[in-house]
Backbone atoms as SQL, in Angstrom:
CREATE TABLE atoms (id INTEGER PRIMARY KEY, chain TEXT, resi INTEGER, resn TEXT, atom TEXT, x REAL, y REAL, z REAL);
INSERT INTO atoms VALUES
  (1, 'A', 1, 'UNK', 'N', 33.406, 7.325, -16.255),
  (2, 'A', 1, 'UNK', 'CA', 33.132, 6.200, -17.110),
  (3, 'A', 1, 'UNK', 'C', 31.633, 6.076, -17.373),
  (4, 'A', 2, 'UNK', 'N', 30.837, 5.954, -16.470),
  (5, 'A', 2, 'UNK', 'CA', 28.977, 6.004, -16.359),
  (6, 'A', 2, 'UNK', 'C', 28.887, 7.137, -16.066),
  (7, 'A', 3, 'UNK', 'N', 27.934, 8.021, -16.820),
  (8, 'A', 3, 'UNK', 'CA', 27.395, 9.159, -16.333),
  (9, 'A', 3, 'UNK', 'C', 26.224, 8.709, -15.191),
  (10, 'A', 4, 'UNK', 'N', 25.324, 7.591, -16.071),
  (11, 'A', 4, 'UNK', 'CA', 24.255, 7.764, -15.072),
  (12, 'A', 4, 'UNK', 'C', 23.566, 6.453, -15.614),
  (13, 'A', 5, 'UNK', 'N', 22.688, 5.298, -14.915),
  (14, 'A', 5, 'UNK', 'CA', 21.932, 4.560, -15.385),
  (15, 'A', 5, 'UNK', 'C', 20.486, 4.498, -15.359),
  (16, 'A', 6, 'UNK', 'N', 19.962, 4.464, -16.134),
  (17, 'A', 6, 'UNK', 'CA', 18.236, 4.094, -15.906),
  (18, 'A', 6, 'UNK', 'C', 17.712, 2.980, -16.080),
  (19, 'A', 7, 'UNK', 'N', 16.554, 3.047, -15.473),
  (20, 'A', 7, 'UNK', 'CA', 15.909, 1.932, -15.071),
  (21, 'A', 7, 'UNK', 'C', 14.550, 2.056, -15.504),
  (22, 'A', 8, 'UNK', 'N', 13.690, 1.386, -16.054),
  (23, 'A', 8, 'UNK', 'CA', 12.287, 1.936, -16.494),
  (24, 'A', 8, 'UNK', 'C', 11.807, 0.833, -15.589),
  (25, 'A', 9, 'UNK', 'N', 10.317, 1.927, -15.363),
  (26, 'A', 9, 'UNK', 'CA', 9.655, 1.854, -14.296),
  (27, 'A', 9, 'UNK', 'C', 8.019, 2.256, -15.084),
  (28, 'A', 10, 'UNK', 'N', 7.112, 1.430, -14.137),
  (29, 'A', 10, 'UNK', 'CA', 5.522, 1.873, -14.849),
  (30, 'A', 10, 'UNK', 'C', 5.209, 2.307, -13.703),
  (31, 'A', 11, 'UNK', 'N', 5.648, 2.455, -12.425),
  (32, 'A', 11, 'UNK', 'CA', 4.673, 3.148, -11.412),
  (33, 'A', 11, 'UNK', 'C', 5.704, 4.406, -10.660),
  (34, 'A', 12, 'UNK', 'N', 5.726, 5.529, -11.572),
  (35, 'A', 12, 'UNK', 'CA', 6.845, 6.204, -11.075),
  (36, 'A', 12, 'UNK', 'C', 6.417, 7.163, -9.466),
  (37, 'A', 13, 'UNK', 'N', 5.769, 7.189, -9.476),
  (38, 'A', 13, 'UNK', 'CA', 5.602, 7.585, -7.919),
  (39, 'A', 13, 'UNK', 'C', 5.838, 6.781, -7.018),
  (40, 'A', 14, 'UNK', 'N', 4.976, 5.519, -7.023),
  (41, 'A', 14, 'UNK', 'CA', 5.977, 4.237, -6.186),
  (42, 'A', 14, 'UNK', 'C', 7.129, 4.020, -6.168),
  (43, 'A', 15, 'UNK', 'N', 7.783, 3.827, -7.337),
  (44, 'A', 15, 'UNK', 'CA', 9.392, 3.633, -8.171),
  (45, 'A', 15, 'UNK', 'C', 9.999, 4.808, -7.152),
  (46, 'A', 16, 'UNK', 'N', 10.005, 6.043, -7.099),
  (47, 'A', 16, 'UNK', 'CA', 10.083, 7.218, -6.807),
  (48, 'A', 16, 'UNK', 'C', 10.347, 7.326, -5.047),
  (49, 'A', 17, 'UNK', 'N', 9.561, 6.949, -4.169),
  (50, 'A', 17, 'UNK', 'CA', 9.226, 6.602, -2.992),
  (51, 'A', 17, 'UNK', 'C', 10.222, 5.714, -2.598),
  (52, 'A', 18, 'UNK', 'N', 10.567, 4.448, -3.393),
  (53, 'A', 18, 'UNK', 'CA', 11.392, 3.381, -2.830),
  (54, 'A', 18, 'UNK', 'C', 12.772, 4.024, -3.195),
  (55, 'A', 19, 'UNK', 'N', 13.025, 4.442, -4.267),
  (56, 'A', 19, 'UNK', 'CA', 14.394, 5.018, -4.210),
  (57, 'A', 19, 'UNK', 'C', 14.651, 6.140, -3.253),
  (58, 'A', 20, 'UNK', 'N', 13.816, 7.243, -3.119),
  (59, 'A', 20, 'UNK', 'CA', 14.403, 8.064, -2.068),
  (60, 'A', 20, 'UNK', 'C', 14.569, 7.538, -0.640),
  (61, 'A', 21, 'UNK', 'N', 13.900, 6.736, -0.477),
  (62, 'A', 21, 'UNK', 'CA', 14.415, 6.093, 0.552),
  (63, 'A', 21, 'UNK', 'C', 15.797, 5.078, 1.227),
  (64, 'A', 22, 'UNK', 'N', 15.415, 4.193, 0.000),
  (65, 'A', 22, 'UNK', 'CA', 16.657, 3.264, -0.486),
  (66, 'A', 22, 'UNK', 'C', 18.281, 4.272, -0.348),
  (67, 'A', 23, 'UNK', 'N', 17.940, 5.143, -1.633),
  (68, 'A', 23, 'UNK', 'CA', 19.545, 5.409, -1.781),
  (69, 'A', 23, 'UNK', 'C', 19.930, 6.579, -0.861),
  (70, 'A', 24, 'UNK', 'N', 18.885, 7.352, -0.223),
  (71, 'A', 24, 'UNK', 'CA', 19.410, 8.265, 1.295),
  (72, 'A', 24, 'UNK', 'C', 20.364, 7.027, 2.356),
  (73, 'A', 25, 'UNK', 'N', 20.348, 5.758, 2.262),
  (74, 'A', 25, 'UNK', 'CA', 21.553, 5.098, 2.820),
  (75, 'A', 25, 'UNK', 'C', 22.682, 5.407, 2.308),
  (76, 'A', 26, 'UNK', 'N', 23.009, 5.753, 0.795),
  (77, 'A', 26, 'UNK', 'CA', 23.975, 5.975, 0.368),
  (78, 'A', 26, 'UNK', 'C', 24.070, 7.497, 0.167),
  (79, 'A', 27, 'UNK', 'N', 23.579, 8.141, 1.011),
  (80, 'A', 27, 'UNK', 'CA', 23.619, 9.945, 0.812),
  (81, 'A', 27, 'UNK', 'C', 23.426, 10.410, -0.288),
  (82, 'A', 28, 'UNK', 'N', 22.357, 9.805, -1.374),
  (83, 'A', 28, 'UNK', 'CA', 21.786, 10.267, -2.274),
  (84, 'A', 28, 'UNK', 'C', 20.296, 10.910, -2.325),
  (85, 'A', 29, 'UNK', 'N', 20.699, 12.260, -2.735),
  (86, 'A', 29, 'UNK', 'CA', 18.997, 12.574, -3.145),
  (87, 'A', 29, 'UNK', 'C', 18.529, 12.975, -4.530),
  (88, 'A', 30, 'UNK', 'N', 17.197, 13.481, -4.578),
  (89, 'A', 30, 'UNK', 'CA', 16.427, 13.566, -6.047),
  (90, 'A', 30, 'UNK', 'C', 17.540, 14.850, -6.638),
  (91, 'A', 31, 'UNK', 'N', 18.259, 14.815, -7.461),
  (92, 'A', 31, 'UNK', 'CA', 19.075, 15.539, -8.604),
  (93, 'A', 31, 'UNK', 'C', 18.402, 16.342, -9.717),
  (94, 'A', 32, 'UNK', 'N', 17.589, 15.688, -10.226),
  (95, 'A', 32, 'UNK', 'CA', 16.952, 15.741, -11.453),
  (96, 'A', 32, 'UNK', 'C', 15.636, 15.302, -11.771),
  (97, 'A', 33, 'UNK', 'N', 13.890, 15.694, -12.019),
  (98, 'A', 33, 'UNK', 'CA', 13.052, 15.105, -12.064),
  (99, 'A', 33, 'UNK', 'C', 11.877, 15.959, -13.099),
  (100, 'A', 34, 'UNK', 'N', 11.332, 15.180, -13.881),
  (101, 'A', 34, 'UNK', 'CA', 10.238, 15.892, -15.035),
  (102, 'A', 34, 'UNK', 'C', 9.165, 14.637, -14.592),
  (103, 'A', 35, 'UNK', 'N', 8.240, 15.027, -15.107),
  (104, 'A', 35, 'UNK', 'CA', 6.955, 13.736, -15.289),
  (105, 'A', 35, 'UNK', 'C', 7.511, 12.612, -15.222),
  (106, 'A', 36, 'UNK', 'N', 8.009, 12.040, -15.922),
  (107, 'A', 36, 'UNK', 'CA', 8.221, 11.089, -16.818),
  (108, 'A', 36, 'UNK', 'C', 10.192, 10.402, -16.454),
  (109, 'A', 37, 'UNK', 'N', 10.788, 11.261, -15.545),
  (110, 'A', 37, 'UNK', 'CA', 12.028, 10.546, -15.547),
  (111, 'A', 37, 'UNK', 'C', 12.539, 11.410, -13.625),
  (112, 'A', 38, 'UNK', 'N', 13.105, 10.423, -13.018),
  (113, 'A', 38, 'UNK', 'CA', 13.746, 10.844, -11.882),
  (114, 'A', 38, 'UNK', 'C', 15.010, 10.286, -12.024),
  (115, 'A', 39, 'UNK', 'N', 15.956, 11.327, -10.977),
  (116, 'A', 39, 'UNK', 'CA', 17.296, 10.892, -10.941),
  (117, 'A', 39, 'UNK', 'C', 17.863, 11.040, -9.766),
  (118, 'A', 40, 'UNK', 'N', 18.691, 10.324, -8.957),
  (119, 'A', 40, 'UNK', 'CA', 19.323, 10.277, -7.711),
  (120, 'A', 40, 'UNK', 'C', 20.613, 10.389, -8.155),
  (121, 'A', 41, 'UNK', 'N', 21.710, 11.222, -6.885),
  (122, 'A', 41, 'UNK', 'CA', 22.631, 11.027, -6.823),
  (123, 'A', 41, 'UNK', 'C', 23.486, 12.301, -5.472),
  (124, 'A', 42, 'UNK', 'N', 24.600, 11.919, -5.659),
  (125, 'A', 42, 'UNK', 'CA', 25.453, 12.093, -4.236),
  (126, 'A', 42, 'UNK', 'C', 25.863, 14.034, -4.912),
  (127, 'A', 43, 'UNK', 'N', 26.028, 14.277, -6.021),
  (128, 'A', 43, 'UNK', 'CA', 26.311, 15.488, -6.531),
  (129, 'A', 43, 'UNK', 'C', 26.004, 15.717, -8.028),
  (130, 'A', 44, 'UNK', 'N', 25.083, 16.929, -8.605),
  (131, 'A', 44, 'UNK', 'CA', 24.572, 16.441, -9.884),
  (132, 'A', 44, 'UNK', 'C', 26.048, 16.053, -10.986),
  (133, 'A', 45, 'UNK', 'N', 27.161, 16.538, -10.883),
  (134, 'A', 45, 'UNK', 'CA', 28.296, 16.416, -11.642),
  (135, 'A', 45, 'UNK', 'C', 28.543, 15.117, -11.671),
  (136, 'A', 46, 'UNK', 'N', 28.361, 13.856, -10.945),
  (137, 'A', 46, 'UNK', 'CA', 28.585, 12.802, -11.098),
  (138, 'A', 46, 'UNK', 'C', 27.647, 11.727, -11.422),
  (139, 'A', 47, 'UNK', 'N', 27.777, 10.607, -11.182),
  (140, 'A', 47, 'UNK', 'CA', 27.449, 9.467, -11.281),
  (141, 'A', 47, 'UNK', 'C', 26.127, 9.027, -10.758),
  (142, 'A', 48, 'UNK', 'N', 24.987, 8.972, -11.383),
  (143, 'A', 48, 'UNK', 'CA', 23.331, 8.605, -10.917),
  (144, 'A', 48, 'UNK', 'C', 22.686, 7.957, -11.063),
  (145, 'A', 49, 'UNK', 'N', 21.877, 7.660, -10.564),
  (146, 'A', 49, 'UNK', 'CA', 21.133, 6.974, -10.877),
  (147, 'A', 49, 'UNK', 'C', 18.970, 7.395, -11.193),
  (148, 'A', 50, 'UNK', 'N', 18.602, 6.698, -11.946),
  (149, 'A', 50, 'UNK', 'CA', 17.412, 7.669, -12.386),
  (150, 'A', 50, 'UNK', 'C', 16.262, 6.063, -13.024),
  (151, 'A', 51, 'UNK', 'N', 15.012, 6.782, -12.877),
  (152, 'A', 51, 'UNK', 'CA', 13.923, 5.937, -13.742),
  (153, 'A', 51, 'UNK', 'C', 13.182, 6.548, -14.169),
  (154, 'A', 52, 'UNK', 'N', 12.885, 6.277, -15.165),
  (155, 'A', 52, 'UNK', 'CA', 12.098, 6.910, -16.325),
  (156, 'A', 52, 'UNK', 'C', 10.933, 5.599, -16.843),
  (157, 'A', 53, 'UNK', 'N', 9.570, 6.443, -17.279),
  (158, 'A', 53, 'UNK', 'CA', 8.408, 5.712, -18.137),
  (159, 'A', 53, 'UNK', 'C', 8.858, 5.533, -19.559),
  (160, 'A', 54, 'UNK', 'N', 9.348, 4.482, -19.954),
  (161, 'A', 54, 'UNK', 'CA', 9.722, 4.702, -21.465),
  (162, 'A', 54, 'UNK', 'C', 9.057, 5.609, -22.334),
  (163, 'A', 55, 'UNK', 'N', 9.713, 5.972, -23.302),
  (164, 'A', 55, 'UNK', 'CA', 9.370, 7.095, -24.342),
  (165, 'A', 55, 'UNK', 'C', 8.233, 6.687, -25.104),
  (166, 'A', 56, 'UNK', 'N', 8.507, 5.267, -25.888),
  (167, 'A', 56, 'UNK', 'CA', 7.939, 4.528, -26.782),
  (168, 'A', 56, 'UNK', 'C', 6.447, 4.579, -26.139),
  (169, 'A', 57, 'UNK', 'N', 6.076, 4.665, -25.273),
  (170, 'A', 57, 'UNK', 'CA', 4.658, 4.635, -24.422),
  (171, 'A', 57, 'UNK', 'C', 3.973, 2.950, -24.044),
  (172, 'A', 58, 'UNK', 'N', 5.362, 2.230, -24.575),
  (173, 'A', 58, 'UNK', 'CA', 4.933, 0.742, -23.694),
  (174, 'A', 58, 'UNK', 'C', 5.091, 0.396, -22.666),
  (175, 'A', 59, 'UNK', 'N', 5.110, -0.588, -22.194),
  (176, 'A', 59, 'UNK', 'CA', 5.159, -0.983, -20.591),
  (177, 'A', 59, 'UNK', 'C', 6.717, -1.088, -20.600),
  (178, 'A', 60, 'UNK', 'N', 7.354, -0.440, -19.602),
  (179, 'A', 60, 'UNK', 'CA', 8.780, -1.296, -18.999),
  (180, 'A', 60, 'UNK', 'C', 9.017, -2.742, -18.658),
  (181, 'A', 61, 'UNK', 'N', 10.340, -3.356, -19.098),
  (182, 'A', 61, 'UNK', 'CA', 10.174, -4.455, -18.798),
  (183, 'A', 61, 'UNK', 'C', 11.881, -4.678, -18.353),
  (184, 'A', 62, 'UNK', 'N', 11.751, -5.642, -17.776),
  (185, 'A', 62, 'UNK', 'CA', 13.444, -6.076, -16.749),
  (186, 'A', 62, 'UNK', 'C', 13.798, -6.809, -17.906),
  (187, 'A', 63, 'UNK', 'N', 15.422, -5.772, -18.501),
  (188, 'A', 63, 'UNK', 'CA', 16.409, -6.724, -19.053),
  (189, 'A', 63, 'UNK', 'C', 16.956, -8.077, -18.697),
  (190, 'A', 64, 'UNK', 'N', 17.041, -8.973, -19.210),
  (191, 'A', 64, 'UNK', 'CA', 16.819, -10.727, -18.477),
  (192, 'A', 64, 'UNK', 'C', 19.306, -10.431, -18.591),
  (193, 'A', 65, 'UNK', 'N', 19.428, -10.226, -17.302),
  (194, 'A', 65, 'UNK', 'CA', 20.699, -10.245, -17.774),
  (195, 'A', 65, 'UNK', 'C', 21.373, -8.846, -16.969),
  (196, 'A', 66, 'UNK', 'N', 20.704, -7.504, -16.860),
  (197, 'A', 66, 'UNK', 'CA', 20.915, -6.160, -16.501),
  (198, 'A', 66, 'UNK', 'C', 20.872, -6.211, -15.378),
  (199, 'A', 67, 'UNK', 'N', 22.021, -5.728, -14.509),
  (200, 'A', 67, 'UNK', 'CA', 21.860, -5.362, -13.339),
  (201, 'A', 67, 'UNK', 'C', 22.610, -4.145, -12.978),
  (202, 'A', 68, 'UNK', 'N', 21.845, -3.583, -11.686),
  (203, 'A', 68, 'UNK', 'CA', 22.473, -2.035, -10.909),
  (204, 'A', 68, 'UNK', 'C', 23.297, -2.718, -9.851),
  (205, 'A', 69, 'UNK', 'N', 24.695, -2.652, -10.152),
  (206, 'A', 69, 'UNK', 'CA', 25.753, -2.697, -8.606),
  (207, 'A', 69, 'UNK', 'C', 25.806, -1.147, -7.803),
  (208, 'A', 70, 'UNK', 'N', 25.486, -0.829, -6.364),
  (209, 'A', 70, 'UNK', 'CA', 25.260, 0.524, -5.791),
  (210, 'A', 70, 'UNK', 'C', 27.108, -0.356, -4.849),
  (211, 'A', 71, 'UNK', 'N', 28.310, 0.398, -4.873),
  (212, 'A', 71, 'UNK', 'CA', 29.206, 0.105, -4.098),
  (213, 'A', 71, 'UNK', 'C', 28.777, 0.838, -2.229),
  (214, 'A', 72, 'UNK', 'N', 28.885, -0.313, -1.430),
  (215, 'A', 72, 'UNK', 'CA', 29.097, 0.403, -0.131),
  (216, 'A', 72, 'UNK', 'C', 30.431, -0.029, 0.744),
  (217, 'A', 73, 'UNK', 'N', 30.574, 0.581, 1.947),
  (218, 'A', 73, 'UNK', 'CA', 31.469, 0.902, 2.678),
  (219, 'A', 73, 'UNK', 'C', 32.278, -0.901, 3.023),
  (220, 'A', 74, 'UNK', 'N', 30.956, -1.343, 3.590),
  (221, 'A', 74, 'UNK', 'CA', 31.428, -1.993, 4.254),
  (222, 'A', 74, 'UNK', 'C', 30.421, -3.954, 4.429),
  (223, 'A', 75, 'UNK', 'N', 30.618, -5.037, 4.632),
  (224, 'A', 75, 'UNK', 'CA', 29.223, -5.915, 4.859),
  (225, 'A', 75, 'UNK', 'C', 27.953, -5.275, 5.571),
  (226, 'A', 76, 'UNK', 'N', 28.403, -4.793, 6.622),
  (227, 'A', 76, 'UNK', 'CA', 27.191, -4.548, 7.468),
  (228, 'A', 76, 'UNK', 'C', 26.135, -3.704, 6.658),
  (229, 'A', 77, 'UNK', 'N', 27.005, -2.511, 5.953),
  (230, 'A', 77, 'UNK', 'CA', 26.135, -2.056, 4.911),
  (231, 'A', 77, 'UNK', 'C', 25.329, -2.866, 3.672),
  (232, 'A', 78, 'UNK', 'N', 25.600, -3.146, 2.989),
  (233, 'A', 78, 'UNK', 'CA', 25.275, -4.327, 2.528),
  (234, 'A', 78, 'UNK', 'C', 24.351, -4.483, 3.123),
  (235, 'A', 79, 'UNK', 'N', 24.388, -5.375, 4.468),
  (236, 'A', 79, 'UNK', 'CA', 23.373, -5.958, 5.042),
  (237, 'A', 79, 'UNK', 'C', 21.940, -4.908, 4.916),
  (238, 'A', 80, 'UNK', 'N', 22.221, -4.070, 5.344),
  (239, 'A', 80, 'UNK', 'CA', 21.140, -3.195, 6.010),
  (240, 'A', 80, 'UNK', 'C', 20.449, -2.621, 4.783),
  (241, 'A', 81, 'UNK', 'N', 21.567, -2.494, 3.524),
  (242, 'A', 81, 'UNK', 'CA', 20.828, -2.054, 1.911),
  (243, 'A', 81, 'UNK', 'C', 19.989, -2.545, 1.685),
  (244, 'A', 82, 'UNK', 'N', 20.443, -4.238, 1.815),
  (245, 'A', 82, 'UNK', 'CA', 19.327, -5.207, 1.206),
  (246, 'A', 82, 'UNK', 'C', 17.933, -5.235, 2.029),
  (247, 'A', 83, 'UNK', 'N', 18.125, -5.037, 3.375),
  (248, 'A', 83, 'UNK', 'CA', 17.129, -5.227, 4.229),
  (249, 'A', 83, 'UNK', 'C', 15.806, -3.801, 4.013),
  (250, 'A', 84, 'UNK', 'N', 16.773, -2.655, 4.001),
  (251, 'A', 84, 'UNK', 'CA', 15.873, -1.703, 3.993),
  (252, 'A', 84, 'UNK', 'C', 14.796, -1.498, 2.018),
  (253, 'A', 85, 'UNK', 'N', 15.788, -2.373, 1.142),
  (254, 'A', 85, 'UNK', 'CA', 15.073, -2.883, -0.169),
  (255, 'A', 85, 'UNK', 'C', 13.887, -3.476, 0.187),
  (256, 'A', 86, 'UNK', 'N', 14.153, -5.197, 0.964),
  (257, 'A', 86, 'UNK', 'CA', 13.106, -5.504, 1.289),
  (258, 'A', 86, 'UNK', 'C', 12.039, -4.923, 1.963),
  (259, 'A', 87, 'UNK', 'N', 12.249, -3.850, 2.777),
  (260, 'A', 87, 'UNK', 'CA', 11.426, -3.452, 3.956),
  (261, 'A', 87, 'UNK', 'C', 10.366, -2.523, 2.677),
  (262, 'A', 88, 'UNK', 'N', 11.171, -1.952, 1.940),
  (263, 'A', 88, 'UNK', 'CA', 10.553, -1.463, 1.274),
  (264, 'A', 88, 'UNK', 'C', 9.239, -1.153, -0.054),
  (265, 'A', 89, 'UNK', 'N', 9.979, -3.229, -0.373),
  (266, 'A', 89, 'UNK', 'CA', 8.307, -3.831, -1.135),
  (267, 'A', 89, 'UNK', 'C', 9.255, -4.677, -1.914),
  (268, 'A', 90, 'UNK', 'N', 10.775, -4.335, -2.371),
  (269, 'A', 90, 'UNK', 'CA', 11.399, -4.872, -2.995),
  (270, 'A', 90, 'UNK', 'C', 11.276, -6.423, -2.696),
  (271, 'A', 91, 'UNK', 'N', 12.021, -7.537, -3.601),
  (272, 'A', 91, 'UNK', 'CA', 12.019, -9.083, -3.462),
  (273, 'A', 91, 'UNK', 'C', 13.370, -9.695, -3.489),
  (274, 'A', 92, 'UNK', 'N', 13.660, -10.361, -2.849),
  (275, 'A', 92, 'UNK', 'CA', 15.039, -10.865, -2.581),
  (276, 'A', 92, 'UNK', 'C', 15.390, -12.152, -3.500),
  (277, 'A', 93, 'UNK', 'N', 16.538, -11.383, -3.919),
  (278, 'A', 93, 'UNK', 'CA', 17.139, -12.214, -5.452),
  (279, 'A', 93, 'UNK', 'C', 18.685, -12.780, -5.249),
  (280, 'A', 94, 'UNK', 'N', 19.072, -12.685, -3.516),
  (281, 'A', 94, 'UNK', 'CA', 19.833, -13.640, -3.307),
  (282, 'A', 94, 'UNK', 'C', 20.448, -12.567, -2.083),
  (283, 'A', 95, 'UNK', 'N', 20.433, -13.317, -0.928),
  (284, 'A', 95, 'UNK', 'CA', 20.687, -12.621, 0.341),
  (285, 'A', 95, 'UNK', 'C', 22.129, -12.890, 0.960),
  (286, 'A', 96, 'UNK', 'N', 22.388, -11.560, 1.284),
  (287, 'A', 96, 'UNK', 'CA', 23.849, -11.249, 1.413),
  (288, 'A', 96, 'UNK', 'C', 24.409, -12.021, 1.806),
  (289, 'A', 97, 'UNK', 'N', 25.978, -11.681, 1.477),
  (290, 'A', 97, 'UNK', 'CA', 27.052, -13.014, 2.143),
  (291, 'A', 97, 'UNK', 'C', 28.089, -12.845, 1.042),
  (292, 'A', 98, 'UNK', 'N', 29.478, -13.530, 1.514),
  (293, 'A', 98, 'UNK', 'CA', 30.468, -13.872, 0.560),
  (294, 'A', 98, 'UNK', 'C', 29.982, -14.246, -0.404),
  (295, 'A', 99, 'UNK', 'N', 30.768, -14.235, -1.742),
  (296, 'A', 99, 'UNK', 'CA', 30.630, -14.568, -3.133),
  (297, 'A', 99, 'UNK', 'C', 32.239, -14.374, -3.515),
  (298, 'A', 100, 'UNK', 'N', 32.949, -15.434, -3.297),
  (299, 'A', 100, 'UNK', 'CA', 34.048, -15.404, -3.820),
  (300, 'A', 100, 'UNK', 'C', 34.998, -15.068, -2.156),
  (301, 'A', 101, 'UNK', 'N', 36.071, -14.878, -2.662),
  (302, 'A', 101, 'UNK', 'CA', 37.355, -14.665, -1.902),
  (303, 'A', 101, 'UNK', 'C', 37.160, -13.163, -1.350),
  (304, 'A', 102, 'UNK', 'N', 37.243, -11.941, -1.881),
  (305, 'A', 102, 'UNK', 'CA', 36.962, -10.998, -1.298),
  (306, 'A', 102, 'UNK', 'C', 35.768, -10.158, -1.772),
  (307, 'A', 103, 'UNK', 'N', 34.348, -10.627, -2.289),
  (308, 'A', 103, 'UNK', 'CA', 33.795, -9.971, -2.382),
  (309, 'A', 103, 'UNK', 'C', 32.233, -10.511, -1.583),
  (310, 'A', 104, 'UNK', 'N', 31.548, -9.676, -1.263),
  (311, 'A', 104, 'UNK', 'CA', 30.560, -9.454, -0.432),
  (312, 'A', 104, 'UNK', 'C', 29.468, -8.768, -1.133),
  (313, 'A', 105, 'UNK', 'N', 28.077, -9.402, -1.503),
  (314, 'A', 105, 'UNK', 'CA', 26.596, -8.715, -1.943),
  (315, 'A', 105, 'UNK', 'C', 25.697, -9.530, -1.591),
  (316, 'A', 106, 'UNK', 'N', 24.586, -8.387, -1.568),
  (317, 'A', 106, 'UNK', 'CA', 23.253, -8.897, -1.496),
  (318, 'A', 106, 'UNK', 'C', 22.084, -8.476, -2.592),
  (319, 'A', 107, 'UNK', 'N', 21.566, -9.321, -3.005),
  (320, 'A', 107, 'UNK', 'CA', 20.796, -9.185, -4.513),
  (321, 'A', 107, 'UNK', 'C', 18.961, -8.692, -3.958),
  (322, 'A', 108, 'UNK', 'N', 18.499, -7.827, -5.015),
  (323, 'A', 108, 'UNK', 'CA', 17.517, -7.595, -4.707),
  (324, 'A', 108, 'UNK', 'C', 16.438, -7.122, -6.329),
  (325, 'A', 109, 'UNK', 'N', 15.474, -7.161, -6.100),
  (326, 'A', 109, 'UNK', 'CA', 14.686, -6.375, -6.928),
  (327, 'A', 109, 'UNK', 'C', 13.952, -5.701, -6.626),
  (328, 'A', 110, 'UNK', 'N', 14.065, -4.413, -7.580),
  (329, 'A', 110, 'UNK', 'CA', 12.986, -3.179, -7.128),
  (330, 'A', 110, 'UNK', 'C', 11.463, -3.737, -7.547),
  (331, 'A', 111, 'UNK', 'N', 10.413, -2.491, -7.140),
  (332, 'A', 111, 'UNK', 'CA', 8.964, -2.816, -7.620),
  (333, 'A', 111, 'UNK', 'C', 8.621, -3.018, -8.836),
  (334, 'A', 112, 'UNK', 'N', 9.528, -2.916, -9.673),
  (335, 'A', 112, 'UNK', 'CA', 9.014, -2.648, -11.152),
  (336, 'A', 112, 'UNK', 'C', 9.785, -4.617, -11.606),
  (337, 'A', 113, 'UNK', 'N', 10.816, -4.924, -10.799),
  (338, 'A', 113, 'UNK', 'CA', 11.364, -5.866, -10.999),
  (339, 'A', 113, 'UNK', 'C', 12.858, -6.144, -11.656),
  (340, 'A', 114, 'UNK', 'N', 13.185, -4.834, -11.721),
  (341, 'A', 114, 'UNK', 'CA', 14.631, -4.098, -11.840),
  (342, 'A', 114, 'UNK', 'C', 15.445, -4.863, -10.851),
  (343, 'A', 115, 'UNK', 'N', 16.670, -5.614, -11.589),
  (344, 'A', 115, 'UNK', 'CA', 17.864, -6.310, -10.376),
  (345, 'A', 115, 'UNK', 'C', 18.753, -5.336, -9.984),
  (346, 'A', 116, 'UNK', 'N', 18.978, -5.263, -8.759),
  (347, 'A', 116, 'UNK', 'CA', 20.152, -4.415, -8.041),
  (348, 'A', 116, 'UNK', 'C', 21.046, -5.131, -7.304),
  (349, 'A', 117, 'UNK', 'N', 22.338, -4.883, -6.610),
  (350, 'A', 117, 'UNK', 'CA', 23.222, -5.092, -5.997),
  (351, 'A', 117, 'UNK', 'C', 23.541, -4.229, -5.096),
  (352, 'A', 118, 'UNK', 'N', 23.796, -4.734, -3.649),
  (353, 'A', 118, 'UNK', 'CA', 24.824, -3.751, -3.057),
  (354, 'A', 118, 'UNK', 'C', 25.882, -4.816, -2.690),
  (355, 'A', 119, 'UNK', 'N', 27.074, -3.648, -2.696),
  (356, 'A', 119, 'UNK', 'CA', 28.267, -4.947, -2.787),
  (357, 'A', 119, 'UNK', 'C', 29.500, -4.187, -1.879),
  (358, 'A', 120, 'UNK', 'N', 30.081, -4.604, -1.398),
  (359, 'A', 120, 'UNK', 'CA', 31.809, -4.148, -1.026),
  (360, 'A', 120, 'UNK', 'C', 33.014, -5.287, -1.065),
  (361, 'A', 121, 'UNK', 'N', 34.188, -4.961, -1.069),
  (362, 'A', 121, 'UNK', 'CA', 34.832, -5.553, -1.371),
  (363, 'A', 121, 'UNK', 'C', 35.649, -5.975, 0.257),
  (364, 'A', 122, 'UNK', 'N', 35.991, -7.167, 0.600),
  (365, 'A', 122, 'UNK', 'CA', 36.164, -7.271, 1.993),
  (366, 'A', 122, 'UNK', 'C', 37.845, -7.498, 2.296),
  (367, 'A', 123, 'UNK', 'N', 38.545, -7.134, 1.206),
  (368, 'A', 123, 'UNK', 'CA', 39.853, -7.478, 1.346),
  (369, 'A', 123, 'UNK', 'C', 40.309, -8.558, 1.879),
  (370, 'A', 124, 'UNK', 'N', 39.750, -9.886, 1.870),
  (371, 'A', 124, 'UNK', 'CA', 40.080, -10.663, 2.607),
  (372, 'A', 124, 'UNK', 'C', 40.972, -11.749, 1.648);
């Protein structure tokens, strides 16, 4: 259904740094990378994730509305996503916990100010 999403970013070496770190929780590594665009993911045939310096040569800016959901296993994961975001420089845009009947996330933003999610579903 998604091949892959991007995210624009103005400090791609920083940008760069926090994701390889970040998504090695989710057994992702660098896939794909030129100057100007990186990409993570679990196998290049699937589903990735990537940031790129826009083309246009303006500044990136956070869609008011756009967000990255990353699915994990379980809460505890979750927990530890969001934490190792923060640890990482990221800013906390709403800290984990139920949201509803069976679902479970914790909200975050990357350095550039990009919203993310990690989420699982708790069958409950």
């Amino acid at each position: 259904m998604i091949g892959y999403v991007t995210l624009g970013t103005n400090r791609m070496k920083d940008a760069a740094a926090f994701y390889d770190e970040l998504l090695a929780l989710v057994n992702a590594a660098r896939i794909y990378e030129t100057e100007r665009f990186t990409a993570w993911g679990i196998d290049s045939q699937m589903h990735s994730l990537a940031i790129a310096i826009p083309e246009d040569g303006k500044p990136a800016t956070v869609g008011n509305g756009t967000m990255l959901a990353i699915p994990l296993p379980d809460p505890a994961s979750v927990d530890a996503f969001h934490a190792k975001a923060l640890a990482l420089g990221g800013t906390d845009a709403g800290a984990p916990g139920p949201r509803g009947a069976s679902f479970y996330a914790g909200y975050f933003r990357d350095l550039d100010g990009n919203k993310l999610n990690g989420f699982c579903f708790t069958g409950d």
